[in-house]
ZAMAR-629680 format. One line per field, with one value per residue (C-alpha): residue number from 1; z, y, x; chain. Coordinates in Angstrom, 1 decimal. Example, Ala and Ser with C-alpha at 12.3 -4.5 7.8 and 13.67 -1.06 7.14 Angstrom:
<rs>
i = c(1	2)
c3 = c(7.8	7.1)
c2 = c(-4.5	-1.1)
c1 = c(12.3	13.7)
ch = c(A	A)
</rs>
This chain:
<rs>
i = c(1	2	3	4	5	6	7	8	9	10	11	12	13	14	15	16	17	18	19	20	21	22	23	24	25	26	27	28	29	30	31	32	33	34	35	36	37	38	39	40	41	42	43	44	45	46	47	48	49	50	51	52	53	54	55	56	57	58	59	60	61	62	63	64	65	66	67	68	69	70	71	72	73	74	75	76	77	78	79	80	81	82	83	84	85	86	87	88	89	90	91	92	93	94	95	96	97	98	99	100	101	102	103	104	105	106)
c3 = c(-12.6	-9.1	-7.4	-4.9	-3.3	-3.4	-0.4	-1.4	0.3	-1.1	0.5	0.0	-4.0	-4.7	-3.6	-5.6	-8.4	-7.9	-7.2	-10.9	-12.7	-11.2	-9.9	-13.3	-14.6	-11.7	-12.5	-16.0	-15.2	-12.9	-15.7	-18.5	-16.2	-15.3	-18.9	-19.5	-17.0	-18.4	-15.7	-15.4	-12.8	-11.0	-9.4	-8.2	-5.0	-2.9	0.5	3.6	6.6	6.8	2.9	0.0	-2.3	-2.9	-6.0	-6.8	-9.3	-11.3	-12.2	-13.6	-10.6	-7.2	-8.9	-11.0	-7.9	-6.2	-9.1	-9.1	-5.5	-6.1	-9.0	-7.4	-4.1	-6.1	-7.2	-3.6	-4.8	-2.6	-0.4	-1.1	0.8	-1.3	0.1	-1.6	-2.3	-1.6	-3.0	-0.6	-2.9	-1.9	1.6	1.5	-0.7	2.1	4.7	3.6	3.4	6.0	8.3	10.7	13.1	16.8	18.4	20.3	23.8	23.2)
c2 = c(-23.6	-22.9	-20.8	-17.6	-14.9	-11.6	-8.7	-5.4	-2.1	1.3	3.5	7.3	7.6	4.8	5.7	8.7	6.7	4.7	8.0	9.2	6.0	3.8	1.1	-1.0	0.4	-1.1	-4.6	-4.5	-3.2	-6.4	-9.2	-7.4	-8.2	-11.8	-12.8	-11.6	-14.2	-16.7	-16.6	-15.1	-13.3	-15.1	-12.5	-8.8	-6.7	-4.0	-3.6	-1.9	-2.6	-3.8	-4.3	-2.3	-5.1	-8.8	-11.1	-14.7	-15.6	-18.5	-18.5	-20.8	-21.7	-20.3	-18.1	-16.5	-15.3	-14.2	-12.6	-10.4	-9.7	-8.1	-6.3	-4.9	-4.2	-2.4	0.3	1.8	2.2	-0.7	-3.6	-6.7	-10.3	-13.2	-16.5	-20.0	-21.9	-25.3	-27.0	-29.6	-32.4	-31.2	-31.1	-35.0	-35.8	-34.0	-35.7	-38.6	-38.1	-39.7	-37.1	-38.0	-34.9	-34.5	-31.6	-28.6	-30.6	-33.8)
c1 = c(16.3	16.7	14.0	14.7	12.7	14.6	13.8	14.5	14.8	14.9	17.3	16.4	17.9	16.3	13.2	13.2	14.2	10.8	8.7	10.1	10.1	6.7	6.3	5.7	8.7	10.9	9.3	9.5	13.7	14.0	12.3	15.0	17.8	16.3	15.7	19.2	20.7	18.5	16.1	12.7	10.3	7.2	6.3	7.0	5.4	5.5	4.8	4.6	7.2	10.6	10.8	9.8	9.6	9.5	10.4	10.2	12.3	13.8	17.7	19.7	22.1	23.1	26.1	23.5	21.8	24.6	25.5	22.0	22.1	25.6	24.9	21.5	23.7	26.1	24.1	23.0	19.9	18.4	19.5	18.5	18.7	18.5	16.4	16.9	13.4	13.0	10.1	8.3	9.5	12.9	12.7	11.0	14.0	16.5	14.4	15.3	19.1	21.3	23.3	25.8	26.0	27.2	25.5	27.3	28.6	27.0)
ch = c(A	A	A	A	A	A	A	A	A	A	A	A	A	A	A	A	A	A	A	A	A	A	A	A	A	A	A	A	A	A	A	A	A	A	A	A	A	A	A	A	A	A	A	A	A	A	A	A	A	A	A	A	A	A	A	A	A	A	A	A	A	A	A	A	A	A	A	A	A	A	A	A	A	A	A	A	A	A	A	A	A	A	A	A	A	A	A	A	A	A	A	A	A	A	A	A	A	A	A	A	A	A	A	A	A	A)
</rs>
């Protein structure tokens, strides 16, 4: 499973929507569509600033997760970015990879 944090934003239907339906309603709607794609939430909040929402979730692959983000996109109801997870045990495994790289002008 591959780990991502989704930020949402509501744009103005879709914060009606969320007025109407409540908050756990829009959680439990986003754990249905994860468990359909074989993936599942870790966890779900609001909050106050630039985002409406955040979620953590586990999906199978990097196509399933582009997949959601589309499919969430598509609805206008919100705009979400997607964020790929990296546990530390991955980034000591990358660490440890060899990278030949020229910078810009070197």
């Amino acid at each position: 499973m591959a780990k991502f944090m989704l930020k949402a934003s509501y744009t103005v239907e879709g914060t009606k929507g969320l007025m109407k339906e409540g908050g756990s309603s829009r959680r439990a709607a986003v754990q249905k569509t994860l468990e359909g794609l074989g993936g599942r939430l870790e966890s779900f909040y609001y909050t106050m600033g630039d985002a409406d929402a955040f979620a953590i979730v586990d999906v199978p692959d990097v196509v399933t997760a582009a997949a959601l983000s589309l499919a969430i996109n598509a609805t206008g109801a919100a705009q979400v970015s997607t964020t790929v997870l990296l546990t530390p045990e991955q980034i000591d495994e990358a660490a440890k990879k060899s990278v030949s790289y020229r910078a810009p002008g070197a």
